[in-house]
N, C-alpha and C positions, 0 to 999 in steps of 0.2 A: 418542550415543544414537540419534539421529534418520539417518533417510538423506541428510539435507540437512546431514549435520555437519560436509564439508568446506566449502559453502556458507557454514554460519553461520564458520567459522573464515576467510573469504573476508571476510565483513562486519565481523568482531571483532578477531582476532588481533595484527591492529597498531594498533588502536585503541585497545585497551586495555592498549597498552606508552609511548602517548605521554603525555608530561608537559608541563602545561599550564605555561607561565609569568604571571606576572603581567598583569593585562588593564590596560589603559591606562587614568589615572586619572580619566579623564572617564566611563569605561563603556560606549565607544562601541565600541570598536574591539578584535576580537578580538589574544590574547596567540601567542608562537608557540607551535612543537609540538620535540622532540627527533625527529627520524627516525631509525628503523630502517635498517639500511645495501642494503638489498634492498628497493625497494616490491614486488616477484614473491611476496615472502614471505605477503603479504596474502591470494593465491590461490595457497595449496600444491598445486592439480591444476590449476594452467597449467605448463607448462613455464618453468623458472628461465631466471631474465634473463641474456643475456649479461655474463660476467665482462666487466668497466670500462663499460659501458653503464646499470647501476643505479644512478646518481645524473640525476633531472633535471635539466636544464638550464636554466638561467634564462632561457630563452627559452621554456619550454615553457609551456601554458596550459592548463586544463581548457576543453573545448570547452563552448561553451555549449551547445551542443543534446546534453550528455550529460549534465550535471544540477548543473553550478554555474556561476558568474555571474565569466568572465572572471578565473580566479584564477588569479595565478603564484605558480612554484615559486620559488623562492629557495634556494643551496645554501650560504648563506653561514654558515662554524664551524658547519657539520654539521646546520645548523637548518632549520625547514620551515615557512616562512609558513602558517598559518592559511588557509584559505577564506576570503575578505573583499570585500565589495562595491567593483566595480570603480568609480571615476567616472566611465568612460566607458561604462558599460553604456548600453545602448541599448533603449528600451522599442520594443513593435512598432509604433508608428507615426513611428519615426524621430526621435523627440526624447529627446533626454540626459532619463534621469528625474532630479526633484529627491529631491537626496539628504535633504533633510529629513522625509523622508514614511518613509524607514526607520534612519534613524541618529539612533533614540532608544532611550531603555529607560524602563519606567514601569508601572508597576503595570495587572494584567490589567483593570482598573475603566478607569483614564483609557484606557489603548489603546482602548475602546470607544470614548469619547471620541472620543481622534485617529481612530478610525475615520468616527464618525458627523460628525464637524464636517468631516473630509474630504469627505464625501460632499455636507452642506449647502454647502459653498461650492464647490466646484467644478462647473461646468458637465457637461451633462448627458453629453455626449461624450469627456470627460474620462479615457485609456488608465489614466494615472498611478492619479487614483482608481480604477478598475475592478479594479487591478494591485492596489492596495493592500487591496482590500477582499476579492480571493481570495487572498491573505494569510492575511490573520484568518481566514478560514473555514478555509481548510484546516490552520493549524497552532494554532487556538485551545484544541485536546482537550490540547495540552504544556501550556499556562500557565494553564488555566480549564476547570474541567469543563461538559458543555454542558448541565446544571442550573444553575449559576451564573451560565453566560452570557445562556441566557433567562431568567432571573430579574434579571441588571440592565438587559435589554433591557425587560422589564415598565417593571422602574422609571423606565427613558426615554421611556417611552412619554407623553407631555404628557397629563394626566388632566383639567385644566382647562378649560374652554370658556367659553360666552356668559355664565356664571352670576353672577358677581359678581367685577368689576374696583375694584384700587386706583387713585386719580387722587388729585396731589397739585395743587390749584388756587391761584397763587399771585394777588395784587393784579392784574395786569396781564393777566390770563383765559387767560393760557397752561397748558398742561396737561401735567403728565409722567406717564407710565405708567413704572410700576416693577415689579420681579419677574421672575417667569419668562415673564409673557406676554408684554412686549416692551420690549426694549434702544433703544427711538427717541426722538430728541430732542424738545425743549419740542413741542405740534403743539397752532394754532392752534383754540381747539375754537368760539370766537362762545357763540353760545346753546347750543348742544350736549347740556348736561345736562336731564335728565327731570326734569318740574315734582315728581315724584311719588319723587325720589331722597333719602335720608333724611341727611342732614345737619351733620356737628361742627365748629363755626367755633372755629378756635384763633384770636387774635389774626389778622394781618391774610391766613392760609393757613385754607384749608378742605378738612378731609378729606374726602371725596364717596363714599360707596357707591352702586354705579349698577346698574340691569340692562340701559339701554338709552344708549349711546352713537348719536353718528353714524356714519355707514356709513364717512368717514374715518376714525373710533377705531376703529372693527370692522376695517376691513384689516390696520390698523397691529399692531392686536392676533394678530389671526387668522395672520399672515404667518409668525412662526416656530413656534407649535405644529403647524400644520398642513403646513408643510416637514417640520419634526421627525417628526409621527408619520410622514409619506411614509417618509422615510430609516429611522425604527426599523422600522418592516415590509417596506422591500425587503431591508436586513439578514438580518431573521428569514426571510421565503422564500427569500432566496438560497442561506443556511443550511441549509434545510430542503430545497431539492430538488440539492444539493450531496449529502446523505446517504445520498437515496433513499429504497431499501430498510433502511438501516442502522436508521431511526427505526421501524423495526416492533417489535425488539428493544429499545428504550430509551423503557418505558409512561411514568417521570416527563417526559420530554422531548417525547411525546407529549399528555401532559396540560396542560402549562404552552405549550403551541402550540394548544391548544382553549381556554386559557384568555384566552391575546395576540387569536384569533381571538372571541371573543365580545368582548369590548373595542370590537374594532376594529369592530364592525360595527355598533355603537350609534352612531359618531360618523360612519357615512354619509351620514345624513342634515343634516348639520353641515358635511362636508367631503366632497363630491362626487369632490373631485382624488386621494380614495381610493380612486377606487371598483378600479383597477386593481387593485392593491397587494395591497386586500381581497378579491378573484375569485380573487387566483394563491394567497391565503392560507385560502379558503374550498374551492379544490382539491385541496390540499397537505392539508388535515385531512380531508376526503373519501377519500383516499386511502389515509391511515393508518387511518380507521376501517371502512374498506371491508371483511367479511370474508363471503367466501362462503358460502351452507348447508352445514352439515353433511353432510346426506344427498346430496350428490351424489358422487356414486362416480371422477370423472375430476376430482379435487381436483389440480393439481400441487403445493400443499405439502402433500397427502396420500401422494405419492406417495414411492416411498424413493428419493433421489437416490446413484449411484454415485460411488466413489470411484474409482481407477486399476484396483486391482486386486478389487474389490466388484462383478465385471456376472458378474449369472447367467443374462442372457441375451444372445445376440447385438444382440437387437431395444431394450435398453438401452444397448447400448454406442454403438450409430448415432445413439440422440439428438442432437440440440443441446443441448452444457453450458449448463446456467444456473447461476449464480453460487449458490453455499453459502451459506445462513444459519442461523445457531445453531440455529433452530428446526428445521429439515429432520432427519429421519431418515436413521438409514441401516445396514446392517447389521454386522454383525462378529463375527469368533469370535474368540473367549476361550481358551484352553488350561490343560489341566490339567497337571500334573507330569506326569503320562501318557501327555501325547502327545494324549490323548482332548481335547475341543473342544464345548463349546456355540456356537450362533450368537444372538443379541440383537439387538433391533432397539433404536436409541438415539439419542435427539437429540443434534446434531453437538457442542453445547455441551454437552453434560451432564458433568458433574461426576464427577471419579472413584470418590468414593463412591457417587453412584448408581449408575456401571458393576457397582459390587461387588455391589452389592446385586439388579441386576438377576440376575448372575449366580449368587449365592446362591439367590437363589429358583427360578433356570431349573435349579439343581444338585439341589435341593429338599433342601438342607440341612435338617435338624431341630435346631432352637434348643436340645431340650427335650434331647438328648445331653450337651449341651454348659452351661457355669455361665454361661456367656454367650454371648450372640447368634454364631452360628459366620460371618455378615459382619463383624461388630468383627475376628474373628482373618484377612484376608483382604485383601490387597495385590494389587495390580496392579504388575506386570514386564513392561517391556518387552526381549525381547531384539533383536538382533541377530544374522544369520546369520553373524558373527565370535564369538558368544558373548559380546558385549559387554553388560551387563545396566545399566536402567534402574529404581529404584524408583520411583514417582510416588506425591505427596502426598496427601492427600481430599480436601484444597479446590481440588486442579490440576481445570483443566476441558480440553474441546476439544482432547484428546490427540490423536484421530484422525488431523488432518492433519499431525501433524509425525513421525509414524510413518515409516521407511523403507522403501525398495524391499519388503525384504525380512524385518520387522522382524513379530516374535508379541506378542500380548502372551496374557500368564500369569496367573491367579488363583492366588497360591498364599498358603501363611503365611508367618510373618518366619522361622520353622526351616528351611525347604525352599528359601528362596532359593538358597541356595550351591547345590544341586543342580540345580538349572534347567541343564537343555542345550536349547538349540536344533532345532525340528525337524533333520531330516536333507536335507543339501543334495540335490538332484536333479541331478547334472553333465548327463545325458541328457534336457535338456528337451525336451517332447512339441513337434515342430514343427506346432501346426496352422495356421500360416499358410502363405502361398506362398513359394515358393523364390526367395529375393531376388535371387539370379543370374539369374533369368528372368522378375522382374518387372519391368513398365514404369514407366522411373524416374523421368520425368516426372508417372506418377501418384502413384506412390509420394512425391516431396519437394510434390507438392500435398496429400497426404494429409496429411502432416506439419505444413505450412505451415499446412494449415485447422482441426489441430488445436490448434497452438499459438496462432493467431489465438482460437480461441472461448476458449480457458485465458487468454488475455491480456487479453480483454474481460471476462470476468466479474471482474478485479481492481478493486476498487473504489481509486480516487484516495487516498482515507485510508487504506485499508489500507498502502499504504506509509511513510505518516508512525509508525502505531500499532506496522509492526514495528521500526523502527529506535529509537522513543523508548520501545518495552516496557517495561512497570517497573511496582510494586507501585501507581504512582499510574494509570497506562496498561495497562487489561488488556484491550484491544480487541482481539476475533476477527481474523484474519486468514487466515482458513481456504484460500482461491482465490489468496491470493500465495502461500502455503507449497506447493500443491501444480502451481505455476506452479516453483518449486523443484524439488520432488520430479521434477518431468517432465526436470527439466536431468541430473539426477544417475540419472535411468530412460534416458534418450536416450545416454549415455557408458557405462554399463555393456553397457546392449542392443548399441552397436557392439563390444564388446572382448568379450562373450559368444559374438558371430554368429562373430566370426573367431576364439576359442580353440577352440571348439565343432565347427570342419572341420579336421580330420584328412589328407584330400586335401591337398597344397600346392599342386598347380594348380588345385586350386577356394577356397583360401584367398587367392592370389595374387588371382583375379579377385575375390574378396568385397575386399578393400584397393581394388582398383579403383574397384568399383561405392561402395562409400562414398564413395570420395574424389570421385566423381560427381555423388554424392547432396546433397555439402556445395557444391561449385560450383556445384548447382542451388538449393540451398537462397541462398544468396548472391543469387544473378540474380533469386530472389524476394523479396530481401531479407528476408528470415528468417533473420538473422544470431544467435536466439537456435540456430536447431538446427544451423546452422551449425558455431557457437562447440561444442556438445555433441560434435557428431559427428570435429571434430576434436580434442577433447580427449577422445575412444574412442580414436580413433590414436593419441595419444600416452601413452596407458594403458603403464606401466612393463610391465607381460607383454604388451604387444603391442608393443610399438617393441624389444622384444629379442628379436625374431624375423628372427635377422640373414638366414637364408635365405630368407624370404618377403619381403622388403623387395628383395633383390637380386635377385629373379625380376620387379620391377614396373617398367613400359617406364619409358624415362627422361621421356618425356613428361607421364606422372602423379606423378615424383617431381618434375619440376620445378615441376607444382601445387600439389603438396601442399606444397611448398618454401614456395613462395607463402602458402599460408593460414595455416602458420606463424609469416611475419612478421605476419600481419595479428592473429591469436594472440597475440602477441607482448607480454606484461607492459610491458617495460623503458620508462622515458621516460613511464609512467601512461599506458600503452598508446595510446599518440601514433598509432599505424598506424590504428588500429578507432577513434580518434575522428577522424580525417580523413575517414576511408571515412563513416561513420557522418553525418559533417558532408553529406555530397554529394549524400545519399540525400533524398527527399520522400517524406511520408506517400503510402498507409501503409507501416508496415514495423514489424516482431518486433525490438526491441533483445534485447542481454544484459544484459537485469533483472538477474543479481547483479551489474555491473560498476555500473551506475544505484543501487541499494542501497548499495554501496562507496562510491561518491560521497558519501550522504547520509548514511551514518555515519561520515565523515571529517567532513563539516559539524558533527557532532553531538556527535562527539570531543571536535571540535578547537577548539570555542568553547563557551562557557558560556554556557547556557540561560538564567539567571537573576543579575544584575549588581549587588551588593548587594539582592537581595530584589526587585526590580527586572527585567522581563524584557529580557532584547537579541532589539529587534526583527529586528536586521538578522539576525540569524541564523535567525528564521521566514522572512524574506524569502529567502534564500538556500535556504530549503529547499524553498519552494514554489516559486521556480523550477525546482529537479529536480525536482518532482512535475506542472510543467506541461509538462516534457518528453513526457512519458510521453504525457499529452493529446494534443500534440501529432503523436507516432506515430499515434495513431490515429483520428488528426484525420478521416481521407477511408479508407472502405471499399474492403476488399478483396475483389478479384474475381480469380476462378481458374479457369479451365477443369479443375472437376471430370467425375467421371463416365465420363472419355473411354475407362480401358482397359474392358475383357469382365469383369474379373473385381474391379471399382473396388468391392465391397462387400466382396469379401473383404478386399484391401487396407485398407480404411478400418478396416474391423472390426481387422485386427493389429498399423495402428499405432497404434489406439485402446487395447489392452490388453498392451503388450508382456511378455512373460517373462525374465527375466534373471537374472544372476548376479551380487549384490553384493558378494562374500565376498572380497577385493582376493585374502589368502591359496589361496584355490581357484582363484583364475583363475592367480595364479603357478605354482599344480600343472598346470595343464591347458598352459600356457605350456612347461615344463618338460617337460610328458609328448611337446608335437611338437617342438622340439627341445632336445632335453636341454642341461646344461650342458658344457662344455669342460672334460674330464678337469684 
């Protein structure tokens, strides 16, 4: 349905052919998998593995810096080890981490728990706890919703103070404090108690209600509430500016954070060693309640933000992307059975019923024709310029980004379905950009590189945990990775369009060239996501059966393009591109669906939940691929923009590329320069 369909069948397809076995009876340790006889199978638009090279090796490893934690293959009776925490993994400050900090499973309530006690006993420098505690935060949306998580984080929050202590006093004037306030042995108290403290003498123990202790009872006491509250609020702000933007969209999660924050601010004057904790948690709600006047006119979330193919103007298209939120607007047209087309302007989240209904009323349907409301009879289709059609549900929301290249959608009724055709492809697309044969290709793969770079930052950390764990329990936006997608599957049509598209074979021969340039450069910039796109346009089925244009290219660029091939190269869980990949320092553009692949292997291939029970280790294992990604983009990228004469046009065209997604039209067009063999 979507343009990203080979993509999602990239992330899914073998996933969901494997069969779990039984997990080990303790619940720690993930069960194996059945493998498929192909891992290339996983990504049907790479080119297939060399026949006897698609079994891994048992020497082979997922690279750690490509988004799992030292795991071998195993090919033993056909089986496939699990993803599973290595014990020689290595935290980054060079010490073996203790595996007891993730080789448990336990209900989402105690993981707080193991979270928070972690944090109070460990020292303040501490990798291990640091490690463990972005963890929980990034994968706590699977196993706890972040209502429930701040709401036992309230409950942890120590409520008690100076106000009235138990002491149990025995013969010999020693003194035990019991409860939550503090866990310490007999302490000597002398005269200690207040003449004016109120008094029940059981035989030879006396219960003592007090309000004023010695300033020794006061530390002894004060020592773990006031640790505890520390630890419950750098949790909660870690939480909280982990999300960002994300908490603008989630008003309960917002409230119960103004709620933790008024709490905490009464017990300042109590506990001074808050005052940090409370500043970072008094800015963080400052933040979310921050909203600008209305009346001012250069609002930017007033403004409509563009999608790919959405700029009506040049001088929109040259912005700096900034990241999608539900809330953003944006525009779209609608289509009739007719061809004919309204345009709506529509929040990115909105709902498909609202779409309907927007568009009912932009139709100016009349209710009063009709025995009932004429939106009740009025569905949304999405097609595809293969003719491929999509119904969408009312309660589906945030359709927009997972739309394809090339992909309409329809208002029509449930009768007129079947009839829906697809606008009419345009083979003769309008070239208004520059002629790629005579543009400067150095400007051009920094154009590329700079656009991929702002698509890659605007990906928020959790959006990749929310697309791989989707689900009726998980319906988290992830609007900026889907169309971090869509750009993968725009950049391989765009190359196999440019060269079906010339007619010329000695200017088709030089278009081959100039890509296969274009990816070399992209490479040396390490932008190995447009890289990976650009040479999987090459290997597009109607363009590698262009025997005559292939054999007019010097041998010098076949013996590159030979080259990028291997590094392409599926077989052995793409052992080539994660060596390469290993060698490289931020920053740098990976192949985000190969990084996705990874974590929905993780996701497959172990079970989230262990009698009821969650397996940490398996959030653990997922958040190190998600700190991969951090990692990329760890250190800013810099590029000699601007350099050629004509670098606006450039930017402008490979900001809005036009293409042809219809695989079957490009085989016509493949067909039309050189025909087939009688």
């Amino acid at each position: 349905m979507t343009g990203m369909k080979q993509i999602e069948k990239f992330l899914k397809k073998q996933t969901s052919t494997l069969t779990r076995s039984r997990v080990d009876k303790d619940g720690f340790f993930p069960g194996t998998l059945k493998r498929r006889p192909s891992a290339s199978k996983i990504l049907p638009f790479l080119k297939d593995t060399v026949p006897g090279n698609d079994s891994p090796s048992p020497k082979d490893e997922f690279s750690p810096d490509i988004g799992c934690l030292e795991n071998k293959w195993t090919d033993t009776d056909d089986e496939l080890t699990s993803p599973s925490l290595s014990s020689g993994e290595m935290s980054p400050n060079g010490s073996t981490l203790s595996s007891k900090l993730w080789h448990f499973s336990d209900t989402p309530e105690n993981i707080v728990d193991h979270v928070l006690e972690g944090l109070m006993e460990a020292p303040k420098s501490s990798t291990d706890t640091e490690i463990l505690l972005d963890d929980f935060l990034l994968t706590h949306s699977v196993f706890m919703p972040t209502d429930k998580l701040l709401q036992v984080l309230h409950k942890q929050y120590p409520s008690f103070g100076k106000h009235r202590i138990v002491f149990i006093i025995k013969s010999n004037r020693k003194l035990q404090l019991f409860g939550k306030a503090c866990n310490s042995p007999l302490i000597d108290m002398g005269a200690a108690l207040s003449p004016q403290a109120d008094s029940h003498v059981s035989g030879s123990t006396c219960v003592t209600y007090c309000t004023s202790v010695s300033e020794r009872a006061e530390n002894c006491n004060e020592a773990y509430p006031e640790l505890k509250k520390q630890k419950v609020l750098k949790i909660t702000v870690d939480w909280a500016e982990k999300c960002k933007d994300l908490l603008l969209e989630d008003e309960k999660a917002v409230k119960l954070l103004k709620d933790l924050n008024t709490i905490a601010r009464k017990d300042l004057h109590l506990y001074p060693n808050l005052n940090e904790e409370i500043s970072r948690l008094q800015q963080m709600v400052e933040s979310v309640e921050y909203r600008p006047p209305e009346d001012c006119s250069c609002l930017r979330k007033k403004q409509v933000k563009p999608l790919f193919r959405h700029f009506s103007r040049t001088d929109i298209c040259l912005q700096q992307r900034e990241p999608l939120r539900g809330t953003d607007e944006i525009f779209c047209r609608i289509y009739a059975t007719d061809h004919s087309y309204v345009t709506i302007k529509s929040r990115l989240s909105a709902s498909v019923q609202e779409i309907v209904l927007s568009v009912a009323e932009k139709l100016q349907h009349c209710e009063e024709e009709s025995k009932e409301p004429v939106h009740k009879n009025l569905l949304l289709v999405a097609i595809r310029s293969s003719g491929e059609k999509t119904m969408f549900r009312l309660d589906e929301d945030s359709v927009f980004t997972t739309l394809g290249v090339n992909t309409h959608l329809f208002a029509c009724t449930k009768e007129s379905v079947e009839s829906l055709v697809p606008p009419p492809a345009v083979e003769r697309l309008s070239h208004e950009g520059p002629e790629i044969n005579e543009t400067n290709m150095v400007e051009m793969a920094n154009q590329i590189t700079a656009f991929d770079w702002e698509l890659l930052n605007c990906v928020h950390e959790l959006e990749l945990i929310h697309y791989v764990f989707r689900n009726e329990s998980i319906r988290r936006r992830t609007a900026n990775l889907e169309l971090v997608l869509q750009r993968c599957s725009e950049v391989q049509h765009w190359v196999a369009t440019e060269i079906l598209m010339c007619e010329r074979l000695g200017k088709r021969v030089q278009l081959l060239k100039t890509f296969i340039n274009m990816a070399a450069l992209c490479k040396e910039k390490q932008n190995l996501f447009s890289f990976f796109a650009i040479v999987m346009g090459l290997c597009n089925a109607a363009v590698s059966r262009l025997c005559l244009t292939w054999e007019k290219l010097p041998a010098k660029c076949k013996k590159l393009f030979q080259k990028f091939e291997s590094l392409t190269d599926p077989s052995r869980n793409h052992k080539t591109y994660r060596d390469t990949i290993a060698r490289m320092k931020p920053p740098l553009i990976p192949f985000v669906p190969l990084l996705l692949k990874d974590m929905t292997f993780i996701h497959e291939g172990n079970k989230t939940f262990l009698n009821q029970l969650v397996n940490f280790e398996k959030m653990h294992m997922v958040a190190s691929a998600v700190r991969t990604l951090r990692k990329y983009r760890s250190s800013p990228l810099n590029l000699e923009l601007d350099s050629a004469a004509n670098h606006i046009q450039i930017k402008a065209y490979i900001r809005q590329l036009h293409v042809i997604d219809n695989q079957q039209l490009l085989y016509d067009l493949s067909y039309r320069l050189e025909p087939k063999d009688p």
